[in-house]
C-alpha positions as CSV (number, residue, x, y, z in Angstrom):
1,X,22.4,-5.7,-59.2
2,X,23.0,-2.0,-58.3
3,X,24.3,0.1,-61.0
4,X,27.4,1.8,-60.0
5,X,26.3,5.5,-60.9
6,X,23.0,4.6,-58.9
7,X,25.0,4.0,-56.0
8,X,27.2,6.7,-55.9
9,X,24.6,8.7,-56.2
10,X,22.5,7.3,-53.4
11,X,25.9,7.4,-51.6
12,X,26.4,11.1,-52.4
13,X,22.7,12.2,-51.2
14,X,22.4,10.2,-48.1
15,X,26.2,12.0,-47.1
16,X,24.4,15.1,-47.6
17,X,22.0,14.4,-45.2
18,X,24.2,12.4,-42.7
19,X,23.1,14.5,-39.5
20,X,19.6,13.2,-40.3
21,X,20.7,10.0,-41.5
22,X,22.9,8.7,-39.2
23,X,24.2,5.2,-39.6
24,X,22.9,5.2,-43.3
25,X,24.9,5.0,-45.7
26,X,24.9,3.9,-49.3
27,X,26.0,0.3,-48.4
28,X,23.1,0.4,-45.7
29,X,20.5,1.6,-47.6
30,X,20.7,-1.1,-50.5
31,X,20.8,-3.5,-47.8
32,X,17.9,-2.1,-46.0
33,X,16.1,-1.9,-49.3
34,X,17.1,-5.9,-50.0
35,X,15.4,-6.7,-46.6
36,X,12.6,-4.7,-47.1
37,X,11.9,-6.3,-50.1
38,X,12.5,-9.8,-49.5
39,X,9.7,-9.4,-46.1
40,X,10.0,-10.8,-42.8
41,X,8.9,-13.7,-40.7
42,X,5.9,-12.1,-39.5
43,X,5.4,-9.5,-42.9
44,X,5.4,-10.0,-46.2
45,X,7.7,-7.6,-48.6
46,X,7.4,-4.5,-50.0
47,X,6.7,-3.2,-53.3
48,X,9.6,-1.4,-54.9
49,X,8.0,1.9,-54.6
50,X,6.8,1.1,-50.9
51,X,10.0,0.5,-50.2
52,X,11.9,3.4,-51.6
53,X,9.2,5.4,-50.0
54,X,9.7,4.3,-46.5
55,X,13.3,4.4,-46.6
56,X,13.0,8.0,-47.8
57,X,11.3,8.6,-44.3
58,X,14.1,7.1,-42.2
59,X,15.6,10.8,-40.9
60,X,11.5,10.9,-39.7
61,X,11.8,7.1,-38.8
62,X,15.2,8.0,-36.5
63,X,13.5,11.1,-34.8
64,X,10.2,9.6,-33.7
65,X,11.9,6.5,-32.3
66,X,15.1,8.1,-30.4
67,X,13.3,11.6,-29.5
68,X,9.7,10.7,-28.9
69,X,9.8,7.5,-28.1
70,X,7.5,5.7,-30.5
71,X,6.8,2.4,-31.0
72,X,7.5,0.9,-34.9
73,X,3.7,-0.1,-35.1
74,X,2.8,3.6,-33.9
75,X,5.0,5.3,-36.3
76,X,3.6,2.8,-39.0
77,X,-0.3,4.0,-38.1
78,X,1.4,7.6,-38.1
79,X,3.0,7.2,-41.6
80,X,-0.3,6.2,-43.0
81,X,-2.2,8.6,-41.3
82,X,0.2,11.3,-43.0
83,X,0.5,9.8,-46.4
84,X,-2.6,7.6,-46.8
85,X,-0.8,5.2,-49.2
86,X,2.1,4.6,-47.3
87,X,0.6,1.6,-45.3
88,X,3.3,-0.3,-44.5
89,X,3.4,-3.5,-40.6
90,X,5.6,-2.8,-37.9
91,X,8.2,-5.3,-38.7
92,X,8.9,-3.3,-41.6
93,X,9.6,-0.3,-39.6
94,X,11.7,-2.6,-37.1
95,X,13.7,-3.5,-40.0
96,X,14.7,0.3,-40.2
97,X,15.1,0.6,-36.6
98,X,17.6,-2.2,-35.7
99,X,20.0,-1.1,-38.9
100,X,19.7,2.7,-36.4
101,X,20.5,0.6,-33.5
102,X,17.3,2.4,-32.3
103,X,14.8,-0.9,-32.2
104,X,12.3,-0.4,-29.5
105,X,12.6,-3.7,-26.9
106,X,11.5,-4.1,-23.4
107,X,14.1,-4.3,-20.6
108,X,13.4,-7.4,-18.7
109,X,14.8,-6.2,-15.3
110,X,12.5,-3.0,-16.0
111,X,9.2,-4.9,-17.0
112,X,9.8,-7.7,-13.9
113,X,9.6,-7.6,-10.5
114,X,10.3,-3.6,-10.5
115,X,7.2,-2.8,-12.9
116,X,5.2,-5.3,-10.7
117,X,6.7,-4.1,-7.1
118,X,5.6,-0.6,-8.5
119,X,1.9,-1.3,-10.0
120,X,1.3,-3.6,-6.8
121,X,2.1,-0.8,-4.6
122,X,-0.6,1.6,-6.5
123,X,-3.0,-0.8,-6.5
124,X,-2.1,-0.8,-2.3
125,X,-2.9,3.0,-2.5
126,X,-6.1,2.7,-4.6
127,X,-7.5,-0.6,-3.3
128,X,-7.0,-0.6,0.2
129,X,-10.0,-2.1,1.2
130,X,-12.4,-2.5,-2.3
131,X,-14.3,-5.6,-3.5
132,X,-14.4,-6.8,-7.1
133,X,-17.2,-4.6,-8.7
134,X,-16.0,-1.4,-6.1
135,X,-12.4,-2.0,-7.6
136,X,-14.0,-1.5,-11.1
137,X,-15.8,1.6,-10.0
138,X,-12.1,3.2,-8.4
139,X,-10.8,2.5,-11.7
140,X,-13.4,4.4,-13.5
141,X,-13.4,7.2,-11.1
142,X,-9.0,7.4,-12.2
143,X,-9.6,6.9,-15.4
144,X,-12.0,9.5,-15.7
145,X,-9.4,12.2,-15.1
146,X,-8.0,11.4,-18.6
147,X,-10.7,10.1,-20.5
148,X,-14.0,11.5,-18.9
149,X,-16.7,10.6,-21.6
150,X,-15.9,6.7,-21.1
151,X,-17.3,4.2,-19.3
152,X,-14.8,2.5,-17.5
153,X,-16.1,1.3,-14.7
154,X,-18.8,-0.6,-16.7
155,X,-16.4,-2.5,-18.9
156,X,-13.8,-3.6,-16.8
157,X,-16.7,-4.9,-14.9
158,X,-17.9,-6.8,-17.7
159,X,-14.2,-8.0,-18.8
160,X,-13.9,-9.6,-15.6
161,X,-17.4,-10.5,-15.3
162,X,-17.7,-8.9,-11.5
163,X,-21.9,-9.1,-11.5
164,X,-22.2,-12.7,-14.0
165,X,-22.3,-16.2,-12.2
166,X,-18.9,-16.8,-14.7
167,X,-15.6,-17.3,-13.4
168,X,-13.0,-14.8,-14.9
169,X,-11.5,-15.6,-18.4
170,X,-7.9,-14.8,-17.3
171,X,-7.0,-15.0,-20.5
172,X,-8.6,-11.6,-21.1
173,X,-6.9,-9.9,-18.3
174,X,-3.4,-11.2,-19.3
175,X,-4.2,-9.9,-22.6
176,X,-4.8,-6.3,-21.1
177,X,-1.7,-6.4,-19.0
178,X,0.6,-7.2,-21.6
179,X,-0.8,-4.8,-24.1
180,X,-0.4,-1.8,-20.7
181,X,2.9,-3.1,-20.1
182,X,4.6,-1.7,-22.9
183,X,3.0,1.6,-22.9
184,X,4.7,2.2,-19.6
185,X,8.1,2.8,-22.1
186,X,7.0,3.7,-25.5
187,X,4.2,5.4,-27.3
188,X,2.7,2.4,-28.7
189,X,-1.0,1.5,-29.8
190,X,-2.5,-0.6,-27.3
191,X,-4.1,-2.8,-29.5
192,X,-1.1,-4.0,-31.4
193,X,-0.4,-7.1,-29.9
194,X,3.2,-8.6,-31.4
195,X,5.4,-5.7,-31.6
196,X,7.5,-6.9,-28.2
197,X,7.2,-10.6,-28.5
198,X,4.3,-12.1,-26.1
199,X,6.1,-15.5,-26.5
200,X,9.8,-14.8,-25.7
201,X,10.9,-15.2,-21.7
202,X,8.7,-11.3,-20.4
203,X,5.7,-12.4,-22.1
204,X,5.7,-16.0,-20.4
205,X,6.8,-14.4,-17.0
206,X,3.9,-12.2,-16.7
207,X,1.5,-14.4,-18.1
208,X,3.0,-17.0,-15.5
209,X,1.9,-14.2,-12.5
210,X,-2.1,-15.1,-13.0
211,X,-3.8,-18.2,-11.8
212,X,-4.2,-20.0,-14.7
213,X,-2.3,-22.3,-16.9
214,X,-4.2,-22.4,-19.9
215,X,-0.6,-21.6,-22.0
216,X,0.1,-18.1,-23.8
217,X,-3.1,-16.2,-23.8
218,X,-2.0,-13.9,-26.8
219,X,-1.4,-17.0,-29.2
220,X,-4.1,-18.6,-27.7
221,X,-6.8,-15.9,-28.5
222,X,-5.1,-14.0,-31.5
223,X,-2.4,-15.6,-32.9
224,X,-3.8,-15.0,-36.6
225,X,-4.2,-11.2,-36.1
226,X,-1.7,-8.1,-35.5
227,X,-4.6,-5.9,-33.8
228,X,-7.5,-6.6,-31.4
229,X,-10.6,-5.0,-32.8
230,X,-13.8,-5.4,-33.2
231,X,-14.0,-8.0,-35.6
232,X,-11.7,-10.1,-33.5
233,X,-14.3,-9.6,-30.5
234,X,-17.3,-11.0,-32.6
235,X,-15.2,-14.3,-33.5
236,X,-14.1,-14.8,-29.9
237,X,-18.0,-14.2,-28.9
238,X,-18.9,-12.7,-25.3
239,X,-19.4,-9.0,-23.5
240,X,-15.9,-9.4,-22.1
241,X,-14.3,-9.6,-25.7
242,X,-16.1,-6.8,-26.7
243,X,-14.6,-5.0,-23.0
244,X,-11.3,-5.6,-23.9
245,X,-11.4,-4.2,-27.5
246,X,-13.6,-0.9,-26.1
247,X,-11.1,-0.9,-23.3
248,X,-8.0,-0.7,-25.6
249,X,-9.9,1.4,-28.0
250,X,-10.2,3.6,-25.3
251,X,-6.3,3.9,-24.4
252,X,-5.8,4.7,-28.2
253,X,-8.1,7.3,-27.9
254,X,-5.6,9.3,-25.7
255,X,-2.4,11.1,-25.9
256,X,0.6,9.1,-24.9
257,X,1.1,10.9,-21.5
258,X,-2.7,10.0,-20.9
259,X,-2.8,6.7,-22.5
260,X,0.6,5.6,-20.1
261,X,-1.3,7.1,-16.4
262,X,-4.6,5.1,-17.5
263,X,-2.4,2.3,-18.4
264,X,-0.8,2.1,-15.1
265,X,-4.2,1.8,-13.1
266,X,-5.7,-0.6,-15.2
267,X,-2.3,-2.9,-14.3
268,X,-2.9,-2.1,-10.8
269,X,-6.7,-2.9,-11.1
270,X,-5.5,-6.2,-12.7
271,X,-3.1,-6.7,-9.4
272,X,-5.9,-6.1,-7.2
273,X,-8.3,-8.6,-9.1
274,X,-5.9,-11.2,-8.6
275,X,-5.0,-10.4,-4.9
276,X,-9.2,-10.6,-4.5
277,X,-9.6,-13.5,-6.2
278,X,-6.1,-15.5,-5.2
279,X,-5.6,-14.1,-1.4
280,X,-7.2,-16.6,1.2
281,X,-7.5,-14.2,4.1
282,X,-7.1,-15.2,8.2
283,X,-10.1,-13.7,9.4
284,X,-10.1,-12.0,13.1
285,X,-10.9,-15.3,15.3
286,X,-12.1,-13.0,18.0
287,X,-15.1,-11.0,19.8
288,X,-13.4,-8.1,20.9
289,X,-14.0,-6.9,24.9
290,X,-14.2,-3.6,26.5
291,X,-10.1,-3.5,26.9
292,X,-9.7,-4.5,22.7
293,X,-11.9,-1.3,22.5
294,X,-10.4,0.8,24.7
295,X,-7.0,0.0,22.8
296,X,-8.1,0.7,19.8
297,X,-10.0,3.4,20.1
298,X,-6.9,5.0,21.9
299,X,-4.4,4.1,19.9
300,X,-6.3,6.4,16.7
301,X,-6.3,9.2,19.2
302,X,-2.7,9.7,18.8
303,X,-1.5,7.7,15.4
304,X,-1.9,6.9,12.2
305,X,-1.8,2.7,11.8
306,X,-0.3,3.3,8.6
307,X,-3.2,0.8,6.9
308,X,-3.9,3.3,4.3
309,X,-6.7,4.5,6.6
310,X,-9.1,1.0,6.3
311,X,-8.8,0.8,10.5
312,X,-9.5,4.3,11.0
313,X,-12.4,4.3,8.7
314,X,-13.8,1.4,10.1
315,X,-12.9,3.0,14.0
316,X,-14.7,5.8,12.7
317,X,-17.5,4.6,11.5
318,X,-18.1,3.1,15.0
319,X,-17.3,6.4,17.2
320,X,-19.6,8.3,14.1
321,X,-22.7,5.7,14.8
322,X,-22.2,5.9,18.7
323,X,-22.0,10.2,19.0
324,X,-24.6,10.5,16.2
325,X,-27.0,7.4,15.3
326,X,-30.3,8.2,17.2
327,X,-33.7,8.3,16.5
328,X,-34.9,10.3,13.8
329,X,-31.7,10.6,12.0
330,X,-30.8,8.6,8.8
331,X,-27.1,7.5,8.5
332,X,-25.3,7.3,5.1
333,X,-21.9,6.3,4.5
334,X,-21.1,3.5,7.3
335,X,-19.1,0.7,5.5
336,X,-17.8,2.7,2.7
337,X,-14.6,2.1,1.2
338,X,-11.6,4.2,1.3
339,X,-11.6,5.6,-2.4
340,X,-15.5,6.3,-3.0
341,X,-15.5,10.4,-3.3
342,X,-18.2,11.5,-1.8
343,X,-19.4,13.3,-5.0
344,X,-19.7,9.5,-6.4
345,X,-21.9,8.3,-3.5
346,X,-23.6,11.9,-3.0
347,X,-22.6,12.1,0.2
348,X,-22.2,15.0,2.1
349,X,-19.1,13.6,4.1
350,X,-17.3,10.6,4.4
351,X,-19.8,9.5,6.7
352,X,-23.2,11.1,7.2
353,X,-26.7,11.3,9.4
354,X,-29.8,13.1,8.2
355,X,-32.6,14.2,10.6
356,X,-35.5,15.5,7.9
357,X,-37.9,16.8,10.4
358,X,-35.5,18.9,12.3
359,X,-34.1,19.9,8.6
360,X,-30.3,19.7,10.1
361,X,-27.4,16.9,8.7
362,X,-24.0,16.2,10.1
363,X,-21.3,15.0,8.0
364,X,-18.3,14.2,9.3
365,X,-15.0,14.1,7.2
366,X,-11.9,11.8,9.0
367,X,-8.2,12.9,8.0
368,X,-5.3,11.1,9.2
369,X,-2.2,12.9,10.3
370,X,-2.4,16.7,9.4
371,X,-6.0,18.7,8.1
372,X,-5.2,21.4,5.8
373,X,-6.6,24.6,4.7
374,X,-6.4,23.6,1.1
375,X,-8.0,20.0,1.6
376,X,-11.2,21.8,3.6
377,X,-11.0,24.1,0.3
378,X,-11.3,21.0,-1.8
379,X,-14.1,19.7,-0.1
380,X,-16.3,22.9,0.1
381,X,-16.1,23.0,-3.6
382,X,-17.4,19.4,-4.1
383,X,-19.8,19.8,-1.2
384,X,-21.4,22.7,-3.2
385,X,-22.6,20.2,-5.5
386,X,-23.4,17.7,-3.8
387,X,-25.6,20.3,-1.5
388,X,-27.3,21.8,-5.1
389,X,-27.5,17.9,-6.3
390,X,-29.4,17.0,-2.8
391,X,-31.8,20.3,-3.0
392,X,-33.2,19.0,-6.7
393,X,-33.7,15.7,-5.2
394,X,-35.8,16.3,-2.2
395,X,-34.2,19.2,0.1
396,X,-36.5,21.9,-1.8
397,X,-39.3,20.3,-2.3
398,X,-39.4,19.9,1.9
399,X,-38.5,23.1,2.3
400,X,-37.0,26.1,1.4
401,X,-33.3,25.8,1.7
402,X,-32.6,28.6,4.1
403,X,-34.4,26.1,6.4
404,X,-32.0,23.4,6.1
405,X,-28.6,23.1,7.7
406,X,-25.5,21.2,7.5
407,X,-23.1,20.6,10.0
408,X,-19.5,19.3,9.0
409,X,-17.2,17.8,11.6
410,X,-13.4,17.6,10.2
411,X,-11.6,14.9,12.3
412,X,-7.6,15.3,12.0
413,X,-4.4,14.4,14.4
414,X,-3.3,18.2,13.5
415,X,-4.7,20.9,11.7
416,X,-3.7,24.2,10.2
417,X,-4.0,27.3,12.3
418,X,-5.3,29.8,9.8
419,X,-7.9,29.3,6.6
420,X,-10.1,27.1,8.2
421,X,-13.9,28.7,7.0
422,X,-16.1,28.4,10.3
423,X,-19.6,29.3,8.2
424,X,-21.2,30.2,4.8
425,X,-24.1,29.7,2.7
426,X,-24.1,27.3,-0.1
427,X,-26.8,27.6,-2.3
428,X,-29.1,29.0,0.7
429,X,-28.3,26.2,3.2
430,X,-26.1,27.3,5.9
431,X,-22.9,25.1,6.3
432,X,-21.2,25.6,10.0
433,X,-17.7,24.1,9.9
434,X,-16.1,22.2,13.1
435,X,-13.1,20.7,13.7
436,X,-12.0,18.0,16.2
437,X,-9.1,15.7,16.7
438,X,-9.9,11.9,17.2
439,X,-9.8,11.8,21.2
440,X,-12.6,14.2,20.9
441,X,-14.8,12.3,18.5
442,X,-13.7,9.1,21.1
443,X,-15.6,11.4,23.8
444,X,-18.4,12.5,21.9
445,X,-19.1,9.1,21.2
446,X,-18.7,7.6,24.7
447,X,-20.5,9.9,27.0
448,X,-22.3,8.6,29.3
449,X,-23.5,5.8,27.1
450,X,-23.6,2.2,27.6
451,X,-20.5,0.0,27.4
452,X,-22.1,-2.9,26.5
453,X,-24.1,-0.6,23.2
454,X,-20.1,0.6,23.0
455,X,-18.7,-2.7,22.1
456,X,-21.3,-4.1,20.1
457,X,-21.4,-1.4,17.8
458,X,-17.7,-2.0,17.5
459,X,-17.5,-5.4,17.1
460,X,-20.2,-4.9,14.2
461,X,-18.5,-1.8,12.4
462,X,-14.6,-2.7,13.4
463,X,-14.1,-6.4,14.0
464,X,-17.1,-7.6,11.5
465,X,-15.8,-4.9,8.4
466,X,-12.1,-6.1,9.0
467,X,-13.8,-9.4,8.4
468,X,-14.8,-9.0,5.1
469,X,-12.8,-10.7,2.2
470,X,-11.9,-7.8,0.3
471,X,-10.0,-6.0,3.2
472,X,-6.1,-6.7,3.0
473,X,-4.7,-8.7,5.3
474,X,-2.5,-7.0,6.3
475,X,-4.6,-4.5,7.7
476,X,-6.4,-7.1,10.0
477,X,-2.3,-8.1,11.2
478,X,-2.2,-4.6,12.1
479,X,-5.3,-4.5,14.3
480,X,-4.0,-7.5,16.0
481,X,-0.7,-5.9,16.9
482,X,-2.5,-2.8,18.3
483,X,-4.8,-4.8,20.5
484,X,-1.7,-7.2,21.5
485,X,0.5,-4.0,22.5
486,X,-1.4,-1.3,23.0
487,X,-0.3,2.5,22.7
488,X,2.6,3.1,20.5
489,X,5.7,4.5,21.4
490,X,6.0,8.7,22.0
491,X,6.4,10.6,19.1
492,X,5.0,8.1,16.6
């Protein structure tokens, strides 16, 4: 029983500070205070003093959910981080929030089909044409933007056990999504598992997007503990509990802005692991003839197959090989998927031959639609290193690097007319710049050569690589449709 005076006076302070405040009044507080005393489902209660405390931070509370857009168990790890003995769960801080009408929940129209439709179509733009273990790799690569001192790549391979003779423990991976998922709308720590219900209707309909039936991975794997750390890893046993806890670890390691951007490519990496390992492809039934390469080859002279660039890389890698592959030279770069930079491969281009004796490389970088000056800008810069990283490793001790020289062939539909470099010197090698649109590079690589070479480097490099399981369908539906109607229409 509340003494009158004590209530009043409550009454009279938190009207003082009603801007702050909000909803809270004297009535609410003593209820709020009840509740936080008498504990939750998921919580026990509060000490008196714990209590009091917290509710003294509700202005705080009201600010950090409406205006910054923190989770309750993130503004509970940033209460105790503040005030070291204000340690209080996240369902206490919910309590708060719901009586401020200010509870943080997930939107299932938001986290459904739209949140999917948009991580499936990222994981189109990153993983066009990447196997398992070259998928983990692209991640690292985009993860390393925001969180450059980790080792990405490495744990997502071991969390979905890419190089082990061990099938996937999708349990894992649906563990990862849904702890992403919610950092795509609040400031939350990854690792807190409960917060937005893993077994109400958004939990079970993601969970029910994986192939695997093994019933709600989160209770499952962790229905005893609020956090997954380290600890939890060496019950469960395995590298890929320890992944999952380092990867995690790793998202809380960033600022919110960060954590949400790594966030959103690992849930496209998890799309693209299920597409590789779900997808049962229709492979090209087909050895392609002189015509099929005449078609193809053609139709890349004047447009984009809008197949986020797998044909043309492969259509290139066959025109490279035919104008280029001779004896004495040393190709580098035929096969290579979409997303590997260059600086990752040390390359010198997307696609490269070598001739040591005659001291001279050609690297040829394909663009689809229009080559600008400030891409050819990018690409000096990380040919510079690659060019100093390729001098340490064998370049100078061949020969001095004056005697060395790189030729680079841009291939573009279009290019700018100004700003395009034509020569320089990079760390004494001299770099001579050319620049050629596709029909040109079909040319160089015909000549007077002979057909029958012609289409079997193609059906190797084109047909074969469009073969391979970890292409998109899609993009082999596409090369059928070129070869079934040729050239398309003017002006596309």
């Amino acid at each position: 029983m509340v003494a009158p005076v004590l209530r009043d006076s409550v009454a009279e302070a938190l009207q003082v500070g009603a801007d702050s405040f909000g909803a809270i009044n004297g009535g609410t507080y003593f209820a709020l205070y009840k509740r936080l005393r008498a504990g939750t489902d998921d919580a026990v209660g509060l000490s008196h003093t714990l209590a009091r405390r917290l509710l003294s931070r509700t202005s705080l509370i009201a600010h950090l959910l409406s205006a910054e857009r923190l989770s309750c168990s993130q503004i509970a790890r940033l209460l105790h981080s503040t005030e070291n003995s204000l340690s209080v769960p996240h369902a206490a801080v919910q309590v708060i929030a719901r009586a401020l009408s200010l509870l943080p929940a997930l939107d299932a129209a938001e986290v459904g089909d739209d949140l999917w439709r948009t991580d499936q179509e990222r994981a189109l733009t990153l993983f066009p044409d990447s196997n398992l273990v070259e998928t983990c790799e692209v991640t690292g690569l985009e993860a390393a933007k925001w969180a450059p001192e980790a080792n990405t790549a490495e744990l997502l391979i071991t969390l979905c056990r890419a190089n082990a003779a061990e099938e996937i423990r999708w349990p894992y991976l649906q563990i990862l999504h849904w702890c992403t998922t919610a950092l795509e709308f609040y400031d939350h720590p990854a690792s807190y598992l409960y917060e937005f219900g893993p077994r109400g209707a958004i939990g079970i309909a993601l969970f029910g997007r994986y192939p695997t039936v093994t019933g709600n991975p989160v209770l499952n794997n962790a229905k005893a503990v609020e956090t997954l750390n380290a600890t939890w890893a060496r019950n469960r046993g395995g590298d890929d509990s320890h992944a999952l806890v380092e990867l995690l670890r790793l998202l809380e390691s960033l600022p919110f802005s960060a954590r949400r951007q790594v966030a959103r490519v690992f849930r496209s990496w998890l799309i693209r692991v299920i597409e590789l390992e779900t997808v049962e492809p229709t492979l090209l039934n087909m050895v392609a003839t002189i015509d099929d390469f005449t078609t193809v080859t053609s139709y890349i002279t004047t447009s984009e197959t809008n197949t986020q660039g797998v044909i043309e890389q492969c259509v290139v890698d066959c025109l490279a090989t035919l104008a280029f592959d001779r004896p004495g030279w040393r190709s580098k770069g035929i096969g290579d998927g979409i997303n590997w930079t260059n600086l990752s491969q040390h390359k010198l281009g997307d696609v490269e031959f070598t001739n040591v004796n005659s001291r001279t490389a050609i690297a040829l970088e394909a663009h689809g639609g229009h080559l600008s000056a400030v891409y050819v800008r990018d690409h000096q810069r990380s040919l510079a290193r690659i060019v100093e990283q390729r001098l340490v490793d064998s370049w100078a001790d061949l020969d001095d690097p004056a005697n060395w020289s790189i030729r680079v062939v841009f291939v573009a539909h279009s290019r700018d007319a100004d700003g395009l470099p034509d020569i320089e010197v990079m760390h004494g090698v001299r770099v001579q710049y050319e620049y050629i649109d596709y029909a040109q590079l079909r040319d160089a690589a015909i000549g007077d050569g002979d057909p029958e070479w012609h289409l079997a480097v193609f059906n190797e490099l084109v047909v074969a690589a469009l073969n391979k399981t970890n292409i998109r369908q899609s993009a082999r539906d596409k090369f059928v449709e070129i070869i079934a109607t040729g050239m398309p229409p003017v002006g596309i």
